[in-house]
BAFI-3210 file (N, C-alpha, C; in Angstrom, 3 decimals, decimal comma, padded with zeros to 6 digits):
// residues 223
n [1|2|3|4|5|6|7|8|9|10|11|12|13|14|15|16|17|18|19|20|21|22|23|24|25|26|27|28|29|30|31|32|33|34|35|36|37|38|39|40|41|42|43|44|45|46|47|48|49|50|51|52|53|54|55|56|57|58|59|60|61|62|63|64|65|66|67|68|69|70|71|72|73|74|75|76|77|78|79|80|81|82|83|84|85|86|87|88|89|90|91|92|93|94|95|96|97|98|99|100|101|102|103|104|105|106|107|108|109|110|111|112|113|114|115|116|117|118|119|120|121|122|123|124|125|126|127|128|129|130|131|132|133|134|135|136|137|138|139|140|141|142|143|144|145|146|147|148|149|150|151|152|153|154|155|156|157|158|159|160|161|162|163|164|165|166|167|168|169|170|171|172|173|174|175|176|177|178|179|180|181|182|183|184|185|186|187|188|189|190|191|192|193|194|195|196|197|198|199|200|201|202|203|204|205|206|207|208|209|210|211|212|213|214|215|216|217|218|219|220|221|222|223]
n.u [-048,066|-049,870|-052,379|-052,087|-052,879|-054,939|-056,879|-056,575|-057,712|-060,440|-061,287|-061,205|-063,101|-065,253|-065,570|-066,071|-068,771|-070,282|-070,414|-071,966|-074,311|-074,470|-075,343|-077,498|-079,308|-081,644|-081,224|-082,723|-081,663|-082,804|-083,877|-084,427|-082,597|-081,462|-078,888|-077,872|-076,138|-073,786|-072,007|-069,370|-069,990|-068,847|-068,365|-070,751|-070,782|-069,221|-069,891|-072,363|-071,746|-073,108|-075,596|-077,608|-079,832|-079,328|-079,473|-077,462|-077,391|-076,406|-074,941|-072,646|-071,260|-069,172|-068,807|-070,846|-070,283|-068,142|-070,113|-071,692|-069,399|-067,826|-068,881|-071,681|-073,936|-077,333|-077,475|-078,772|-078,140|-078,390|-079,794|-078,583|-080,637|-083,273|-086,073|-086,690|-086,754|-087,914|-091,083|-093,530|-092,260|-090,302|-088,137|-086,898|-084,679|-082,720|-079,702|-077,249|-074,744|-072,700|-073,675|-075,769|-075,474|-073,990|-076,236|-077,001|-077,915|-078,007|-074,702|-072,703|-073,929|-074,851|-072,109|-070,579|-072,537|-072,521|-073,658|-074,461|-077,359|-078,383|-077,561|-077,638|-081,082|-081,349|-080,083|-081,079|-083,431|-083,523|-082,422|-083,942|-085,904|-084,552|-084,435|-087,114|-087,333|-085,748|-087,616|-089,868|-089,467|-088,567|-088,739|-087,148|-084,421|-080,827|-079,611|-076,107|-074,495|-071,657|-071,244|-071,700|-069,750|-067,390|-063,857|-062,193|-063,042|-064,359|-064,363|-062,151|-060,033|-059,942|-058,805|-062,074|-063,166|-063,449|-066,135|-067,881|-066,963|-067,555|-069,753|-068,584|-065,843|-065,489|-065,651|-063,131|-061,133|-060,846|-060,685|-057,812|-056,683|-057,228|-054,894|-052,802|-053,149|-053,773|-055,994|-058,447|-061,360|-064,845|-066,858|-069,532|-071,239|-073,564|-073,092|-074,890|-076,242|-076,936|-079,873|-080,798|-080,734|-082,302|-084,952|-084,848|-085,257|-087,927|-088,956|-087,250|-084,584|-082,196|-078,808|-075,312|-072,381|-068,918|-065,879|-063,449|-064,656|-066,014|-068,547|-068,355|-070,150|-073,479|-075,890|-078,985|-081,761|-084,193|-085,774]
n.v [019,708|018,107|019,265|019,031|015,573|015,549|016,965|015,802|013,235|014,318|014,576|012,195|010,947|012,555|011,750|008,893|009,211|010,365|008,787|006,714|007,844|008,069|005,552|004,815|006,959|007,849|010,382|011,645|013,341|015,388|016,618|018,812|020,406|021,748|022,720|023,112|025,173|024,998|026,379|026,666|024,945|023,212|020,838|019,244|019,376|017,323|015,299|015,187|015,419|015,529|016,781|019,527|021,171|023,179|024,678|026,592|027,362|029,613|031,419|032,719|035,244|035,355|032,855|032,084|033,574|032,121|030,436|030,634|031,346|029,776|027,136|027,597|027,560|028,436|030,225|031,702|033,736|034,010|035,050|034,432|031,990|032,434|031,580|029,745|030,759|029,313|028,290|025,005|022,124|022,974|021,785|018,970|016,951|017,779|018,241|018,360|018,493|018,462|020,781|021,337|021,037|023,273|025,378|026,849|029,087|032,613|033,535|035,395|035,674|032,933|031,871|032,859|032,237|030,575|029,036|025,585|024,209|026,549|026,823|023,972|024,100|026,365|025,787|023,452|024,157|025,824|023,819|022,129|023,548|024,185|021,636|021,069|022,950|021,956|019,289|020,676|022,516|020,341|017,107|015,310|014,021|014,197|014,659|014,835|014,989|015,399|012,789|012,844|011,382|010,282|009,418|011,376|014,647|016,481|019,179|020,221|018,854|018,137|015,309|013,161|013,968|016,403|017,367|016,349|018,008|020,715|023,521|026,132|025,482|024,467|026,544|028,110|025,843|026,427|028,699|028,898|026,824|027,935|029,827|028,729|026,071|024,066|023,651|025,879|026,951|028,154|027,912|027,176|024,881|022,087|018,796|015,921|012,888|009,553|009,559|012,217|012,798|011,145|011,848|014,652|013,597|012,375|011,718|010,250|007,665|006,607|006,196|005,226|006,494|004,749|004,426|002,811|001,039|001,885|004,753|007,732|009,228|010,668|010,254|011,572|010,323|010,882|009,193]
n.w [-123,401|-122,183|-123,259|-125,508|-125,389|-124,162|-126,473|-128,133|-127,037|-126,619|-129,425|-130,367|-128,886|-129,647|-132,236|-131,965|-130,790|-132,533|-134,578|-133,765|-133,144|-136,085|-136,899|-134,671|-134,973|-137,645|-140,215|-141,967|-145,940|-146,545|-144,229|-142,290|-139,651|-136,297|-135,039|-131,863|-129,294|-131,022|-132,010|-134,085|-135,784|-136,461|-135,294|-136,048|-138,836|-139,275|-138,580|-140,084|-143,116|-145,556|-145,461|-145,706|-144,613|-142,209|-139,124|-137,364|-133,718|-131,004|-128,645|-128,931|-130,738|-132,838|-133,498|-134,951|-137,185|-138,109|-138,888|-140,224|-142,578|-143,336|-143,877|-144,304|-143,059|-141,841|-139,541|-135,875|-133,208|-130,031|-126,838|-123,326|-121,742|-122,987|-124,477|-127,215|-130,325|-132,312|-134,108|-132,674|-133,290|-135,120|-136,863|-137,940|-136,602|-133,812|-132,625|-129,790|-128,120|-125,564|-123,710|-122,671|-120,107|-119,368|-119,388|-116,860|-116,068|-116,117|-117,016|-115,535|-113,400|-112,234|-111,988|-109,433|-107,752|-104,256|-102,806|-102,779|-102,625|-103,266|-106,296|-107,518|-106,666|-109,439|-111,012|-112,405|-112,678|-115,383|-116,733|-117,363|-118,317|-120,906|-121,929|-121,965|-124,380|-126,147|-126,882|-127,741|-130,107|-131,244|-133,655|-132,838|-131,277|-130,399|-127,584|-125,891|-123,169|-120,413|-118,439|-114,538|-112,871|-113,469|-113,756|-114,338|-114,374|-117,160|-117,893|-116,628|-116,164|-113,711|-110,521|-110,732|-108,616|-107,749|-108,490|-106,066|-104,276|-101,988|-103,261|-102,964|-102,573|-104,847|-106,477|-105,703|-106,615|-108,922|-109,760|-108,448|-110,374|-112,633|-113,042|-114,304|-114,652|-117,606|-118,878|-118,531|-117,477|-116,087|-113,206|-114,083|-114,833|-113,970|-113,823|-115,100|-113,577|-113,859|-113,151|-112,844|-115,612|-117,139|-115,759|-116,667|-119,774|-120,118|-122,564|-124,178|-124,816|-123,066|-123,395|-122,590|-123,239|-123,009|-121,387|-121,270|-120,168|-118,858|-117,660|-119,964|-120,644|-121,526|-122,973|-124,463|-126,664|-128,708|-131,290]
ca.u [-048,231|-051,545|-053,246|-052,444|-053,284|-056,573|-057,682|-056,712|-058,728|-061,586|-061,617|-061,741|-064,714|-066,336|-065,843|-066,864|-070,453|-070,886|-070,148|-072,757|-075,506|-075,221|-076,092|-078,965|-081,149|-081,995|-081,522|-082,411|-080,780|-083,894|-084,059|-084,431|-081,897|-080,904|-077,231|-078,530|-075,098|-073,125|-070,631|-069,138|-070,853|-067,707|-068,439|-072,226|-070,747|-068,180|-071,005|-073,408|-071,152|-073,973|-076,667|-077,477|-080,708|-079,022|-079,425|-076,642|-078,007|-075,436|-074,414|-071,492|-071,366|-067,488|-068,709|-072,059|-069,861|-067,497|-070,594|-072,047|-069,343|-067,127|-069,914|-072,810|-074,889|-077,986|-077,452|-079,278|-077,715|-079,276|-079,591|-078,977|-081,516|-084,669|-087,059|-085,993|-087,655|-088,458|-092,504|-093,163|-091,921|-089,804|-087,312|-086,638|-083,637|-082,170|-078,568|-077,083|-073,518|-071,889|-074,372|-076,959|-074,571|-073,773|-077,625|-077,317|-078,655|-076,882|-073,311|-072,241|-074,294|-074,252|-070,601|-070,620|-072,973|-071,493|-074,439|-074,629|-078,368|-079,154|-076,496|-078,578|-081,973|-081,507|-079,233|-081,896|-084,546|-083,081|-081,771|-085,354|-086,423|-083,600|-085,007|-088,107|-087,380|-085,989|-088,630|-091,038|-088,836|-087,376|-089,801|-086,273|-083,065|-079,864|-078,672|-074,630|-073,785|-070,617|-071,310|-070,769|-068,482|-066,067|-063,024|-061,708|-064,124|-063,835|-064,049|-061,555|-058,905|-059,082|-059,608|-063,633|-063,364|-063,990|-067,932|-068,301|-066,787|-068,935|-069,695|-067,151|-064,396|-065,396|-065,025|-061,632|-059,767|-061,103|-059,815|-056,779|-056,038|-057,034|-053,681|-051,660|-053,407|-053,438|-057,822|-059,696|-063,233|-065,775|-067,599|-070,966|-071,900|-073,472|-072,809|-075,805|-076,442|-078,256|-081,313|-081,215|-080,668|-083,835|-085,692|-084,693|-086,042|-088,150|-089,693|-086,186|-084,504|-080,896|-077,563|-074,317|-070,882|-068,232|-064,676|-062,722|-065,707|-066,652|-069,841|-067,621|-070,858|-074,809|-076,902|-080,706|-082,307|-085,236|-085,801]
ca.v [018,305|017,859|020,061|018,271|014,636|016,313|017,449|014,402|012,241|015,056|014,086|010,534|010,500|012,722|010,843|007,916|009,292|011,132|006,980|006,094|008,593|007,702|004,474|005,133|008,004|008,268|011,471|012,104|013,944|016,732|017,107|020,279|020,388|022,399|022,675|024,226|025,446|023,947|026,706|027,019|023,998|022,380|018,858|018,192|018,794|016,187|013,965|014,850|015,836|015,715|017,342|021,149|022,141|023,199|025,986|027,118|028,319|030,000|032,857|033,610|035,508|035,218|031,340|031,837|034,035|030,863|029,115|030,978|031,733|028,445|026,122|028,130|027,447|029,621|030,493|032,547|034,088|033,482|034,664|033,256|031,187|032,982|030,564|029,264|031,492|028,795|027,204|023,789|021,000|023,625|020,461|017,293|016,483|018,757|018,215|019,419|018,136|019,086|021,929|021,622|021,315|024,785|025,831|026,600|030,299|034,097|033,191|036,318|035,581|031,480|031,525|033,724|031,254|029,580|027,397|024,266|024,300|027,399|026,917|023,138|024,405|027,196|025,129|022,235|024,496|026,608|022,730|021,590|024,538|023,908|020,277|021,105|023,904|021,399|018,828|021,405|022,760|019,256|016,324|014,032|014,677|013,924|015,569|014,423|015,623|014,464|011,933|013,352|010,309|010,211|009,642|012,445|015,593|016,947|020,832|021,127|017,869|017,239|014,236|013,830|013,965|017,595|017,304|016,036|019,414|021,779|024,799|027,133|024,920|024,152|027,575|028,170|025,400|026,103|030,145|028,634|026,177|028,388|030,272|027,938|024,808|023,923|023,567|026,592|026,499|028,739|027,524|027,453|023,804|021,401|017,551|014,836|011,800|009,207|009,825|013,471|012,549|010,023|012,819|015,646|013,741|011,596|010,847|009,950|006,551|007,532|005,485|005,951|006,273|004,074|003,891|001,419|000,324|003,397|005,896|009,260|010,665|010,164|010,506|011,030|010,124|010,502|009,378]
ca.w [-123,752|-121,293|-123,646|-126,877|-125,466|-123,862|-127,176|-129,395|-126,401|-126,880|-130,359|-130,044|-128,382|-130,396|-133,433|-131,423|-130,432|-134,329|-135,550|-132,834|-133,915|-137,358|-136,279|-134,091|-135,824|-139,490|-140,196|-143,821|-145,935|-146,582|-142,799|-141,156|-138,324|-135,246|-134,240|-130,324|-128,835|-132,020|-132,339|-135,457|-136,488|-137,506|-134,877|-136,646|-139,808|-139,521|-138,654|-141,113|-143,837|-146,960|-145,081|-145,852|-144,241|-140,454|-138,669|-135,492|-132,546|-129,949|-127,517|-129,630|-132,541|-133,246|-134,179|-135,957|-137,934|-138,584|-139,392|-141,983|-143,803|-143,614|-143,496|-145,273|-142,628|-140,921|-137,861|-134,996|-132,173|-128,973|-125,346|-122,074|-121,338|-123,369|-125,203|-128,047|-131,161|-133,143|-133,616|-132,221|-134,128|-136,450|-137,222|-137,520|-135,653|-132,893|-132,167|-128,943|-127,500|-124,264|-124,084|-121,792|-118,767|-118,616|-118,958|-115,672|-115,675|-116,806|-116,620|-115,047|-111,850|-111,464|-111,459|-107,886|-106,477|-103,462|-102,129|-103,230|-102,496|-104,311|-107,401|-108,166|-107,720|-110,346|-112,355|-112,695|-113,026|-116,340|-117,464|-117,547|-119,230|-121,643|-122,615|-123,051|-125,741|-127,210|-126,940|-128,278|-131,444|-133,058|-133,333|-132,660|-130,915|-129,873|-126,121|-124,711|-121,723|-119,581|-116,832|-113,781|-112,086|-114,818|-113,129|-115,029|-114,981|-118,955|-118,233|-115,902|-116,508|-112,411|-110,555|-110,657|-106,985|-107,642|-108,181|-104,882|-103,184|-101,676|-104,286|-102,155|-102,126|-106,370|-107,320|-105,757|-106,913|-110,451|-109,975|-108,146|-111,324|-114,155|-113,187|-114,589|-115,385|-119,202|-119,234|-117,764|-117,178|-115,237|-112,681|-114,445|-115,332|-112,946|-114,578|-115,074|-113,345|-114,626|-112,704|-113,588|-117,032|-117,229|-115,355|-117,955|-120,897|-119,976|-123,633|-125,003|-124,506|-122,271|-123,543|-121,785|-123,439|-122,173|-121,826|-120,274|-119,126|-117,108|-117,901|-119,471|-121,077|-121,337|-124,700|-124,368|-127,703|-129,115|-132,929]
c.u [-049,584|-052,342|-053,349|-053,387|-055,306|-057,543|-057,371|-057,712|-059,999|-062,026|-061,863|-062,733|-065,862|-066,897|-066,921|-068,083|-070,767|-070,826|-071,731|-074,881|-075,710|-076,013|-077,067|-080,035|-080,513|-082,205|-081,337|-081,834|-081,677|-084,604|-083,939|-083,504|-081,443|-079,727|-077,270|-076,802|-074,108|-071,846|-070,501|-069,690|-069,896|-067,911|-069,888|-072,171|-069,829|-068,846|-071,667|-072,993|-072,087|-074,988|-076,532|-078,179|-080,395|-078,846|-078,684|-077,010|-076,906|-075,488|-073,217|-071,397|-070,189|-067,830|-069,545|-071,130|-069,076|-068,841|-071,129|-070,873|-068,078|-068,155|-071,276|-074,144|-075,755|-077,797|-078,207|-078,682|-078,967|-078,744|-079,374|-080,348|-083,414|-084,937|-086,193|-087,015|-087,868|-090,188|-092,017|-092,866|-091,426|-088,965|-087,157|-086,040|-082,844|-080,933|-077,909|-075,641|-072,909|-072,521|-075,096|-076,209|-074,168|-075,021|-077,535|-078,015|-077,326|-075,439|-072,397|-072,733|-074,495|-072,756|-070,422|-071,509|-072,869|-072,286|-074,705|-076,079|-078,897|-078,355|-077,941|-079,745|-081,986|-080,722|-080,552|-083,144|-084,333|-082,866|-082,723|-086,096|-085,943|-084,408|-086,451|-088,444|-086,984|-087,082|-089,623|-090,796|-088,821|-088,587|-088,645|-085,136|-081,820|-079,135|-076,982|-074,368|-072,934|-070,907|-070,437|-069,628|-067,703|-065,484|-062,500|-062,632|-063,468|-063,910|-062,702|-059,631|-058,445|-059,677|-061,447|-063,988|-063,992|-065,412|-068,420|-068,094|-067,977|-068,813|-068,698|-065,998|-064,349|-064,428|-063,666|-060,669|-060,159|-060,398|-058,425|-055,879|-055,929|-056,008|-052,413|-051,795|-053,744|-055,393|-058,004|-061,179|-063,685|-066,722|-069,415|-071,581|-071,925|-074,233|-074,195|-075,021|-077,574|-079,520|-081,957|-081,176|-082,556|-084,963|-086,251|-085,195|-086,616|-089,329|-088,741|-085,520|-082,313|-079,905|-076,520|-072,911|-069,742|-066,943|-063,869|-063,499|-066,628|-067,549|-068,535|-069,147|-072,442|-075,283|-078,268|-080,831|-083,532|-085,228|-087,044]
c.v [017,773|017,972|019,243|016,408|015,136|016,494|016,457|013,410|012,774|014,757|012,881|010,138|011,446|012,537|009,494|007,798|009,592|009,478|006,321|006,522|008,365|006,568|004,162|005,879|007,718|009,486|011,641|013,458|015,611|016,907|018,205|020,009|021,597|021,809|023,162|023,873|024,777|024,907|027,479|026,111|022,788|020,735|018,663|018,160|017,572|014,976|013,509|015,978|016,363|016,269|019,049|021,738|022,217|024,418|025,746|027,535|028,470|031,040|033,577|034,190|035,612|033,866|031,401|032,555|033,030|030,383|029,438|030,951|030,481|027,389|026,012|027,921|028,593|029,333|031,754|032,755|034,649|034,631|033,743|032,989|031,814|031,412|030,503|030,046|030,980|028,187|025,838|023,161|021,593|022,665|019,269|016,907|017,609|018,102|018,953|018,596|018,992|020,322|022,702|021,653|022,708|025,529|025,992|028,465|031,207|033,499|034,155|036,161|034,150|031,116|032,302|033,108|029,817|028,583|026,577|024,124|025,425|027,149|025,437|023,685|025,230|026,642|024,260|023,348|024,943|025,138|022,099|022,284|024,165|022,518|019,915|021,991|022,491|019,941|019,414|021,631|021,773|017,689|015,228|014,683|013,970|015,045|014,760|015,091|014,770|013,743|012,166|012,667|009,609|010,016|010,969|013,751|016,736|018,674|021,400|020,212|017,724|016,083|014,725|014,097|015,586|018,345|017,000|017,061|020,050|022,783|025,627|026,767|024,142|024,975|028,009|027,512|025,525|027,311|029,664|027,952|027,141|029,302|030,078|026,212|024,366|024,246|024,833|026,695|027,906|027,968|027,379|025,962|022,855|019,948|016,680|013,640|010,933|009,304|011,310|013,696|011,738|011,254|013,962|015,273|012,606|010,626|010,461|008,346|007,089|005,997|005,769|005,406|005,956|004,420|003,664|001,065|001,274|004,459|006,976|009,790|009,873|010,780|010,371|011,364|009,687|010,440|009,227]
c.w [-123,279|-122,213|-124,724|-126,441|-124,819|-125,335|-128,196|-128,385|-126,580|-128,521|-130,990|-129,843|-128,804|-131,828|-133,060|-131,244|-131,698|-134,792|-134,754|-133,068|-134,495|-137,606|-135,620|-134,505|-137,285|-139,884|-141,592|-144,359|-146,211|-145,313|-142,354|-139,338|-137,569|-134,925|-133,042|-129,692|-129,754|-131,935|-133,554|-136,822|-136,701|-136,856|-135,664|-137,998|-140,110|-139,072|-139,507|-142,454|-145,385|-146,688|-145,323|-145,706|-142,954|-140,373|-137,144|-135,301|-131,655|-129,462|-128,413|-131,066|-133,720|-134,295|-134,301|-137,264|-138,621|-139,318|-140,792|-143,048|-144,009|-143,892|-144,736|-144,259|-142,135|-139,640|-137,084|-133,939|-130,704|-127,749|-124,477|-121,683|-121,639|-124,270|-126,392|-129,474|-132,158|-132,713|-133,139|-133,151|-135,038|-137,233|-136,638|-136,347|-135,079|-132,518|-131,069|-128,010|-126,649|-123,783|-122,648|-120,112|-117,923|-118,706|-117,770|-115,336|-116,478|-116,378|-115,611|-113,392|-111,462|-110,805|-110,393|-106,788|-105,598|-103,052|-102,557|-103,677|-103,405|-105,886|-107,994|-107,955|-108,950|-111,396|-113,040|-113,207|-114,919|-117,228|-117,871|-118,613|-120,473|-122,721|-123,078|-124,048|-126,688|-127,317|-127,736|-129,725|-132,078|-132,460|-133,164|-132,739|-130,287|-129,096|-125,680|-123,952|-120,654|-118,726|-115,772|-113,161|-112,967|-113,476|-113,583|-115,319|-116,146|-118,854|-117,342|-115,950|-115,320|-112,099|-110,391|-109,133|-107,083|-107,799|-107,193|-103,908|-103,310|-102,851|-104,018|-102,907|-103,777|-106,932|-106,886|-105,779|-108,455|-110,545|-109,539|-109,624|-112,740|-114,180|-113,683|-115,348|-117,048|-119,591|-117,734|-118,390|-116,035|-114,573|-112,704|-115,062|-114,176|-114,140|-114,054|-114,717|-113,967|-114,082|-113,020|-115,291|-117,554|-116,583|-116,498|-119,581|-120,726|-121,583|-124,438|-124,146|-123,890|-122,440|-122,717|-122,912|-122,529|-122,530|-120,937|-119,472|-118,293|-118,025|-118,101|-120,055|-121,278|-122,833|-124,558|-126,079|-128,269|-130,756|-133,437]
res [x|x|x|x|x|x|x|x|x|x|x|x|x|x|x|x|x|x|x|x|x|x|x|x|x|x|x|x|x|x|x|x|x|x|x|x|x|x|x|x|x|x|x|x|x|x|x|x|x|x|x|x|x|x|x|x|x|x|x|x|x|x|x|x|x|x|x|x|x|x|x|x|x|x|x|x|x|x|x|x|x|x|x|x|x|x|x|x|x|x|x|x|x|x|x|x|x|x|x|x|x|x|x|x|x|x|x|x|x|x|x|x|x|x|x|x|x|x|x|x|x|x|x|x|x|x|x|x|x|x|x|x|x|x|x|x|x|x|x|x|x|x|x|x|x|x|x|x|x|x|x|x|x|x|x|x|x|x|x|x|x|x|x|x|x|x|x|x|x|x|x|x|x|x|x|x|x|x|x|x|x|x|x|x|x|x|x|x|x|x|x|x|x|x|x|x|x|x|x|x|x|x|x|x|x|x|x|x|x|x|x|x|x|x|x|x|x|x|x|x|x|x|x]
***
């Protein structure tokens, strides 16, 4: 039951920001777009339903495979954290939802690191990197990434109190929960604040998604 209201509230609010976008950029319809960590594509087409020059970028090739052949889209399959193998300014508008959070380095060796201190610099560093690929690739973009003092942190469905633990005492209530808890997660995404948000792009103009009043997610936008 967790799971279903989890993923009808996950869809709520990502109708909510796709209504919010359309409203803020102009993204014509002979635009060249990047989907960067899109998937299968299926949330940017339910945004931008009449558009048909987009290319997915991802790690997975299970869901580039969705994308091409449900979708029709191009897609490229990516590494962790190599450059991005497009020229500068290859497109218009760069799309990138919930994404950049887990930029935090190889997945296989962030998630094993316990220090707090070493886990954020190498997260921040790779997350920087991250923003200015896309800075460089799309001459106008739209980034979301969760706000870390949600009450509710969105990868894991505990209280948000759990961003404030030490790294140690993160990763074993996240292995402790994913035994049983309805949302597992890996310990590989470290959540924006707004100052690290305003930092990370600093030529984009930084919104915040609300609800019930309360910061759940941040939007840097440049158009």
């Amino acid at each position: 039951m967790l799971g279903a209201i989890q993923a009808r509230f996950s869809s709520a609010a990502r109708q909510r920001r796709g209504e919010f976008l359309v409203r803020t950029v102009n993204v014509p319809l002979n635009a060249k777009i990047l989907d960067l960590g899109g998937g299968t594509g299926r949330h940017l087409r339910a945004i931008l339903p009449f558009h048909t020059d987009i290319t997915v970028c991802d790690i997975s090739a299970d869901d580039l495979k969705t994308a091409r052949e449900r979708f029709g889209f191009k897609t490229v399959l990516l590494q962790e954290t190599e450059r991005l193998p497009f020229d500068d300014h290859a497109f218009d508008f760069c799309f990138c939802s919930s994404v950049i959070e887990h930029v935090t380095g190889p997945k296989r060796d962030v998630v094993t690191i316990a220090s707090d201190t070493d886990f954020l610099n190498i997260a921040r560093e790779h997350q920087n990197r991250f923003a200015g690929e896309i800075s460089r690739v799309a001459k106008s973009f739209y980034v979301q990434t969760p706000y870390r003092y949600f009450p509710i942190e969105s990868h894991t469905w505990l209280p948000g109190i759990i961003v404030l633990l030490p790294r140690r005492q993160q990763i074993s209530l996240i292995e402790l929960f994913n035994r049983f808890w309805f949302k597992r997660t890996s310990p590989d995404w470290h959540l924006f604040d707004w100052r690290e948000m305003t930092e990370t792009f600093p030529d984009a103009r930084i919104y915040r998604e609300r609800y019930l009043g309360m910061t759940k997610s941040l939007m840097a936008i440049k158009a």
